[in-house]
C-alpha positions as MATLAB code, in Angstrom:
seq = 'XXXXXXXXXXXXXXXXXXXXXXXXXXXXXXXXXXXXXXXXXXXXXXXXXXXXXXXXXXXXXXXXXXXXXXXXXXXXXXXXXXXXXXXXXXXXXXXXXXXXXXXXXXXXXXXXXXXXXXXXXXXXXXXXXXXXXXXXXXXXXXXXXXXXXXXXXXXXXXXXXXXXXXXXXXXXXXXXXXXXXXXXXXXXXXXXXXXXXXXXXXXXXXXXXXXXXXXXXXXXXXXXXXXXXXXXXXXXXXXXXXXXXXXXXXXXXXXXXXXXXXXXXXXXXXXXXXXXXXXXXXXXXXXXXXXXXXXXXXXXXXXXXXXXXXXXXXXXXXXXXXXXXXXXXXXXXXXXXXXXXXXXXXXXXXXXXXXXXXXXXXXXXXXXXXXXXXXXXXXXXXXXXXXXXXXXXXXXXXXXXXXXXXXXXXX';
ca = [
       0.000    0.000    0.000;
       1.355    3.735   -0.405;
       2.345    5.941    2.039;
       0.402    9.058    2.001;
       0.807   12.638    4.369;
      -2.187   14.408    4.608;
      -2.412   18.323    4.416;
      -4.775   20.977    5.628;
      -5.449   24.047    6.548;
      -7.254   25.604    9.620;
      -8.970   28.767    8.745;
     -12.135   30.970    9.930;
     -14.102   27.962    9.524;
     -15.970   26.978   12.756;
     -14.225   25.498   15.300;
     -12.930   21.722   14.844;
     -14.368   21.469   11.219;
     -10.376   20.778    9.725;
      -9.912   18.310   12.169;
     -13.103   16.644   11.383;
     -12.375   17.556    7.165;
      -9.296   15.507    7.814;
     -10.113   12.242   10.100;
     -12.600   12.025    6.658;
      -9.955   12.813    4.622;
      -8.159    9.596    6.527;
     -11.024    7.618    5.331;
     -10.506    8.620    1.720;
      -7.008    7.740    1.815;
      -7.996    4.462    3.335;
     -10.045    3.508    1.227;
      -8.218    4.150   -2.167;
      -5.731    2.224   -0.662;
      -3.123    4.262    1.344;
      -1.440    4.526    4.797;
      -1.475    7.794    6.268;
       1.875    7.923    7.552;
       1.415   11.832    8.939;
      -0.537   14.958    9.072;
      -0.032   18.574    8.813;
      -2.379   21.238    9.329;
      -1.209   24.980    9.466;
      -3.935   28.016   10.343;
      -3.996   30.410    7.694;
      -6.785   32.570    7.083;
      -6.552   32.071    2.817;
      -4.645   28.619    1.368;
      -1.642   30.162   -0.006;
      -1.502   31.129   -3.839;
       1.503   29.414   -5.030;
       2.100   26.090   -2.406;
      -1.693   25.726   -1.004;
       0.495   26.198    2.066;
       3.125   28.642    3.263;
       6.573   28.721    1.803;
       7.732   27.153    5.054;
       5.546   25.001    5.824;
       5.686   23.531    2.541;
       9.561   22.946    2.909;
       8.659   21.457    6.445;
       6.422   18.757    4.275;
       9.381   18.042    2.086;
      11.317   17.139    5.071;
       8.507   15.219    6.870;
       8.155   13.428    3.232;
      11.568   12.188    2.907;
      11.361   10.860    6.848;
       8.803    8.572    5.808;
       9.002    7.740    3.054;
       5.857    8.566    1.597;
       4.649    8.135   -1.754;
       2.269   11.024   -2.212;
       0.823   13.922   -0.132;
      -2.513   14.560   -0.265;
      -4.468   17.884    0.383;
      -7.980   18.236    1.700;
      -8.462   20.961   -0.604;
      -8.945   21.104   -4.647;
      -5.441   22.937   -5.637;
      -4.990   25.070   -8.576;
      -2.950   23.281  -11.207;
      -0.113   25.843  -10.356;
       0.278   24.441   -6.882;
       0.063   20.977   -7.663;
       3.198   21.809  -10.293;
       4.929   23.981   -7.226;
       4.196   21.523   -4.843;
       5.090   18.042   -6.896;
       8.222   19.791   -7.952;
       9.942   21.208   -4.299;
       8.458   17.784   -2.533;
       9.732   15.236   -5.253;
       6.814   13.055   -4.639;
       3.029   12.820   -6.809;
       0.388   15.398   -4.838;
      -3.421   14.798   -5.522;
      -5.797   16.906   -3.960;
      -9.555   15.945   -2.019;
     -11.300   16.267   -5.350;
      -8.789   13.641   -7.501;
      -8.555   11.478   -4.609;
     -12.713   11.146   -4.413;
     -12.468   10.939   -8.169;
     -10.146    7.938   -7.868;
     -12.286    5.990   -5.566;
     -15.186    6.762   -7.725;
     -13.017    4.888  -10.644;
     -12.456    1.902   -8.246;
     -16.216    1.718   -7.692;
     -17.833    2.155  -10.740;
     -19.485   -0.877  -11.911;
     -22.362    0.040  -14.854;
     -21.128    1.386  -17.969;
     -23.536    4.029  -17.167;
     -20.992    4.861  -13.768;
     -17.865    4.284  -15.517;
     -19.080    7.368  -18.435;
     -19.671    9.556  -15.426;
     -16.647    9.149  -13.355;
     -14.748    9.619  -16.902;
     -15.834   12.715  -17.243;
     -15.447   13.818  -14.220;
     -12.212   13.030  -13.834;
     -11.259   14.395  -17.499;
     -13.293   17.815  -16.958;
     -11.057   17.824  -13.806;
      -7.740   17.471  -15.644;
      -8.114   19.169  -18.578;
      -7.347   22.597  -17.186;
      -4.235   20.720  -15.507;
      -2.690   19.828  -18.777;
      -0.309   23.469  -19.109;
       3.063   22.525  -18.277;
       2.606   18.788  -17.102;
       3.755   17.555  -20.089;
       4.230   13.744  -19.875;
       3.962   13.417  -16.358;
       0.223   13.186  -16.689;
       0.800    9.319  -18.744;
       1.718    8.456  -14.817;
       1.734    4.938  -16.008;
       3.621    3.970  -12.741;
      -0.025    3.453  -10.959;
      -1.480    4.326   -7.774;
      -4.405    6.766   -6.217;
      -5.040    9.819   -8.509;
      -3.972    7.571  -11.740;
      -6.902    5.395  -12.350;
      -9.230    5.367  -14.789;
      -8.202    7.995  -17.971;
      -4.865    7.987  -16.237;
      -4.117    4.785  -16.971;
      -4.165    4.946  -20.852;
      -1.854    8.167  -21.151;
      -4.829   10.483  -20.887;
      -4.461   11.692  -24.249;
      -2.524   14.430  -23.331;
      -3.646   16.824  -26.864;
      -6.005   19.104  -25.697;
      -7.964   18.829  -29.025;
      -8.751   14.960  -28.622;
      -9.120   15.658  -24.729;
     -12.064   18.080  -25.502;
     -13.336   15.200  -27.627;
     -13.334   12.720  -25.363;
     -15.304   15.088  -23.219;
     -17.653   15.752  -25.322;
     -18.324   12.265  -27.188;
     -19.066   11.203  -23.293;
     -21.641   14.467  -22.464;
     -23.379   13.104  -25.426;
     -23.569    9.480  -24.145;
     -24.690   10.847  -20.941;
     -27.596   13.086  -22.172;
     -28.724    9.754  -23.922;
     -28.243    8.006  -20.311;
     -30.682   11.303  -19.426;
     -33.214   10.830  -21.917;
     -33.191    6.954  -21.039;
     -34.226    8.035  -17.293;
     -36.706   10.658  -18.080;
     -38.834    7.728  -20.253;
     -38.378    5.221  -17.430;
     -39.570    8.463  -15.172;
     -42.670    9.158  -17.288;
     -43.645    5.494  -17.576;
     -43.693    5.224  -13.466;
     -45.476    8.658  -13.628;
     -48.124    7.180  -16.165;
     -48.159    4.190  -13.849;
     -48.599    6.249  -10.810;
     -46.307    4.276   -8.729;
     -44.304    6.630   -6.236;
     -40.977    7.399   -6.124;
     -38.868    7.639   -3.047;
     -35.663    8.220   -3.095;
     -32.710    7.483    0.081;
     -30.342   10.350    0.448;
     -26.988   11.043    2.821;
     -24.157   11.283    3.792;
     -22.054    8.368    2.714;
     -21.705    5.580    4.953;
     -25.020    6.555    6.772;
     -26.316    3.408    6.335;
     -28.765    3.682    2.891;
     -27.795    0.853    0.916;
     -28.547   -1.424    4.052;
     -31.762   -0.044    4.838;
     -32.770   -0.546    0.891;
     -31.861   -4.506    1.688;
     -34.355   -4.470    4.427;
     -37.096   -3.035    3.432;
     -36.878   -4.475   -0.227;
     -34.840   -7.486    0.537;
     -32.464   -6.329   -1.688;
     -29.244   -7.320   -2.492;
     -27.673   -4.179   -3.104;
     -23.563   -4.322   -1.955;
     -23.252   -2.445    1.668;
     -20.301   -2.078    3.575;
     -19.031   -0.095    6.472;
     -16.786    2.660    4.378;
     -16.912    5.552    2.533;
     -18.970    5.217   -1.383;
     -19.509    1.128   -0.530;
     -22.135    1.951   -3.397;
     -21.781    4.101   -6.459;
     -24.755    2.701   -8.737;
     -28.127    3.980   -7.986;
     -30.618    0.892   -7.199;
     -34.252    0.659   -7.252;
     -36.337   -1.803   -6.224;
     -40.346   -2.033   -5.314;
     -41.242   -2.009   -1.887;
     -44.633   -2.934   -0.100;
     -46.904   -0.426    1.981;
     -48.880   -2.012    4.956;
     -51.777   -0.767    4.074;
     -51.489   -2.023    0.791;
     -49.816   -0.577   -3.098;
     -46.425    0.145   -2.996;
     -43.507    2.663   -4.216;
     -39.952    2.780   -5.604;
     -37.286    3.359   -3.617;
     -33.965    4.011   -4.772;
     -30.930    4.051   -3.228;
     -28.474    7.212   -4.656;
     -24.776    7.459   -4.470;
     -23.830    9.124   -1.309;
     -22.524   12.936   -0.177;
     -19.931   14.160    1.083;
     -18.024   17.415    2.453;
     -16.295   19.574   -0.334;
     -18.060   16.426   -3.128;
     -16.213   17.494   -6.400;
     -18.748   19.991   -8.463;
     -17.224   17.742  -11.338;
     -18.505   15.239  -10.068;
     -21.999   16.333   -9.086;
     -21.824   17.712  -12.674;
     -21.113   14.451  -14.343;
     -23.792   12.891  -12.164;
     -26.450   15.169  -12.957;
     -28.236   12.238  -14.981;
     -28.269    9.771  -11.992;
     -28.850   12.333   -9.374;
     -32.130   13.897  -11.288;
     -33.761   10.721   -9.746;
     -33.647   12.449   -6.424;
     -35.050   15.837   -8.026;
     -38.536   13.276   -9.519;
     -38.759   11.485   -6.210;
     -42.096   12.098   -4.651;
     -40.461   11.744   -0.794;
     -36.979   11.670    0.204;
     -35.624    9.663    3.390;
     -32.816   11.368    4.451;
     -30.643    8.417    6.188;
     -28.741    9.923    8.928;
     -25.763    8.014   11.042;
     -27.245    9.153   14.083;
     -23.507    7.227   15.790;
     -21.327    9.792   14.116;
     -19.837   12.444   15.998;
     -20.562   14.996   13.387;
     -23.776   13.861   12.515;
     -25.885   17.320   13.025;
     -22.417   18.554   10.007;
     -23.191   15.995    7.838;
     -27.226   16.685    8.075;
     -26.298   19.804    7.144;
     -23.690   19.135    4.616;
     -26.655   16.772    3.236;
     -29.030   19.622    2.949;
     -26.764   22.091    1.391;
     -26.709   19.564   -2.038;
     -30.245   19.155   -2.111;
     -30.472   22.531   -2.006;
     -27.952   23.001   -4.937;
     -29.193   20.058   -7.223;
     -32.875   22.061   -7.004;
     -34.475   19.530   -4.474;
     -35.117   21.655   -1.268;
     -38.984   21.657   -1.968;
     -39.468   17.939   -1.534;
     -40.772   16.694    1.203;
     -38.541   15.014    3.391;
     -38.689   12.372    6.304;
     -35.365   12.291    8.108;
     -34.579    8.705    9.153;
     -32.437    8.131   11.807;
     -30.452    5.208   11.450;
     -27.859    2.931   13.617;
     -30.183    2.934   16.825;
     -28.659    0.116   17.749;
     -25.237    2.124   19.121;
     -24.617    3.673   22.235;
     -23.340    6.396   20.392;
     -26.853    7.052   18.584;
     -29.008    6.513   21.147;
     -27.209    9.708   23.464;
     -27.349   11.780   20.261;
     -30.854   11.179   19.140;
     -32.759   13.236   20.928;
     -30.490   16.585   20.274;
     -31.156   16.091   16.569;
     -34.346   14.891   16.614;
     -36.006   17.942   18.176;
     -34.836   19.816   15.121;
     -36.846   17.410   12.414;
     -40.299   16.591   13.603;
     -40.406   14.422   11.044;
     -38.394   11.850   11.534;
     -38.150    7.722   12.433;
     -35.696    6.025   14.390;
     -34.493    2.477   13.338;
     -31.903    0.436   13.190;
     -31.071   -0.875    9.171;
     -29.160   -3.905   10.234;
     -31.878   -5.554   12.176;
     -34.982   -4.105   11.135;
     -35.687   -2.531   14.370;
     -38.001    0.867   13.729;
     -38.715   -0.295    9.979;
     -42.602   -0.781   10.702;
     -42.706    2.784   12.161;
     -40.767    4.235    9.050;
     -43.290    2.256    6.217;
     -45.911    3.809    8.294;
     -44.580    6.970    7.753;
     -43.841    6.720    4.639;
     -47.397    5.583    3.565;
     -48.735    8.320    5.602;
     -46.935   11.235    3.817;
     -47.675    8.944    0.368;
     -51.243    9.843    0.948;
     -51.497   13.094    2.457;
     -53.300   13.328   -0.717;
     -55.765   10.179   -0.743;
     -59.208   10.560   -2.472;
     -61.972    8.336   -1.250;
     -63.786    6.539   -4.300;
     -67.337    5.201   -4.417;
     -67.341    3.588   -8.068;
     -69.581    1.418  -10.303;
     -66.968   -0.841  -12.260;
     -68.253   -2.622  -15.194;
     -67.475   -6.190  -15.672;
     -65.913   -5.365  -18.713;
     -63.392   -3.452  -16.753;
     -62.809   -5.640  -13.860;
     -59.049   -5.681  -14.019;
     -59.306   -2.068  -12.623;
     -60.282   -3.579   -8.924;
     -56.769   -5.085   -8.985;
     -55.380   -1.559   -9.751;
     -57.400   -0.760   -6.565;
     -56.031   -3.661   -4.647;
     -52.725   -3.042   -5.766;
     -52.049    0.570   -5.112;
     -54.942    1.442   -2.655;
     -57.022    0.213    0.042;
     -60.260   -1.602   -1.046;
     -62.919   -0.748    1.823;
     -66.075   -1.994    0.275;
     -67.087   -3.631   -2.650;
     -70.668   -5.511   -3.541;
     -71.627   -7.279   -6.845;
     -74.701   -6.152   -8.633;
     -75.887   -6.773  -11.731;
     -74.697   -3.880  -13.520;
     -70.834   -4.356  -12.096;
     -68.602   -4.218   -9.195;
     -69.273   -1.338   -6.821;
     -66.844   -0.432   -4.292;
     -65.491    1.736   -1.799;
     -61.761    2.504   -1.436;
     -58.873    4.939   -0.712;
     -56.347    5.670   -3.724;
     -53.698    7.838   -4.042;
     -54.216   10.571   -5.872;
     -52.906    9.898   -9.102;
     -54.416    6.263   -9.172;
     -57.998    7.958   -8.486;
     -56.980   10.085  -11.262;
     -56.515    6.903  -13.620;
     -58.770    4.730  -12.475;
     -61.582    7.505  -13.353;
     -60.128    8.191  -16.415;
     -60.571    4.697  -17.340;
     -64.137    4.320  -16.557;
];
């Protein structure tokens, strides 16, 4: 494994946010595969223009560098491309910064061909203003974190066939787009509901998804265990049922390339009808990362859903001390714990209830002709009543709006 040093700085921010920016920044490191060897964090009120850090401190780094031996530095910042030059060149060792090293694990992760075109351009929008003056070094055919993906195939260092690249994958992607918005009309038409799980990553989403849809979606306790958005049907108690779909996760300072490249994949969040916003209630920073979580809904255009804040990992100590300081800030909101089920009755519940906030009572005739629509009713609504006459099926039941809507039409 390499040996990394992290870097960062300690400005106006509030108090204890770099040390928190960097214990994450630990978890990056860890898992694209490096050892964090050291750390160096030096208060400054502005990164500095020409070595992200002071003149000093920067030779300080070099020194601390060649002590252990490190392969790489890495910054919990996104440096200009004149830094990284300054920086690579007085410390003799590769420097990636918090964007290229989220970037890399996103090229680890992605398994669809659908994730693998997004990452891409990400991490290509990313370097092409980083090809001045790097010459060859950007082949970096040697391997390791900030050289996967494009890296590996001598990133096609001519700006011309670079912009290309770029563009020949936008296009892909705004087919990806128009793929989603059809598959977004046809649940519309179908009036099935869409909910979508939101967080910070490692909250816990992909595992709740498993239990409630006994799903087999891949969850694991680190940082962007899932990268592919998943979607599976899950069951109301009081009968019909919605999508849920479990979205990549967010993070602190998450790369605008990246939320760029995404913009396909994350739209499902923006056509969600509800969004569960899955919070690691354990985490020392939790009521940060709530906050972190709302700050990108707010930029991707989502801050007028309605949301139902889930508060997950019940099952810790940890959780159970914090809960009720967050909680009395989101009345909505369920407790549970994803890896055992506990509190997932009380969140369907929930989630049914906010579902059909809207509910129309119906008091049809149905024609024999047409008696597939009681299993519409069935399905996606709650069938109170229903008596057999001559003429057809008459019945009472509760439908969300939209299936009213369609079931009416259809008579």
């Amino acid at each position: 494994m390499e040996k990394a040093i992290l870097a960062g700085l300690e400005t106006d921010a509030p108090r204890g946010s770099s040390l928190h920016t960097m214990r994450e920044l630990a978890q990056l490191a860890q898992t694209a595969g490096a050892v964090p060897v050291a750390e160096m964090i030096q208060s400054r009120s502005r990164p500095d223009t020409a070595y992200y850090l002071g003149k000093g401190k920067a030779e300080e780094l070099k020194l601390v560098a060649a002590e252990t031996g490190a392969d790489l530095v890495i910054f919990d910042d996104e440096l200009t491309p004149t830094q990284i030059r300054n920086l690579e060149r007085l410390l003799n060792v590769r420097v990636v910064d918090r964007t290229a090293l989220i970037l890399d694990i996103f090229a680890a992760r992605a398994q669809s061909r659908e994730g693998k075109l997004q990452v891409e351009l990400a991490q290509l929008t990313y370097l092409l203003p980083r090809l001045t003056g790097r010459g060859t070094e950007l082949s970096r055919l040697g391997g390791g974190i900030g050289t996967r993906g494009p890296g590996e195939t001598k990133l096609e260092t001519d700006r011309r066939r670079l912009r290309k690249r770029i563009s020949d994958l936008q296009a892909e992607i705004e087919e990806i787009k128009k793929h989603r918005l059809l598959h977004r009309q046809a649940r519309k038409k179908n009036a099935i509901p869409a909910v979508a799980l939101v967080g910070y990553t490692n909250a816990g989403k992909s595992t709740l998804l498993n239990t409630l849809a006994a799903a087999d979606v891949k969850a694991e306790d680190r940082l962007f265990a899932t990268l592919d958005p998943t979607t599976r049907e899950v069951a109301l108690p009081g009968g019909g049922s919605f999508l849920l779909t479990d979205t990549v996760g967010f993070i602190q300072k998450l790369p605008h390339h990246l939320v760029a490249a995404f913009r396909a994949t994350l739209e499902e969040v923006t056509a969600a009808d509800l969004l569960l916003h899955v919070v690691d209630t354990a985490h020392p920073q939790a009521e940060r990362q709530m906050a972190e979580v709302t700050s990108i809904l707010r930029d991707l255009g989502a801050e007028m859903l309605p949301v139902l804040v889930v508060f997950n990992k019940m099952d810790l100590p940890e959780a159970s001390r914090q809960y009720h300081l967050l909680a009395r800030h989101y009345p909505e909101n369920v407790a549970v714990a994803a890896t055992s089920g506990r509190g997932t009755g009380e969140l369907l519940a929930a989630v049914e209830r906010i579902l059909r906030q809207e509910d129309r009572q119906l008091d049809l005739l149905i024609p024999f002709t047409q008696a597939g629509l009681l299993s519409l009713v069935r399905r996606y609504g709650r069938l109170e009543a229903q008596e057999y006459l001559p003429e057809g099926i008459r019945i009472r039941a509760v439908l969300p709006a939209r299936w009213a809507e369609k079931i009416q039409r259809e008579l």
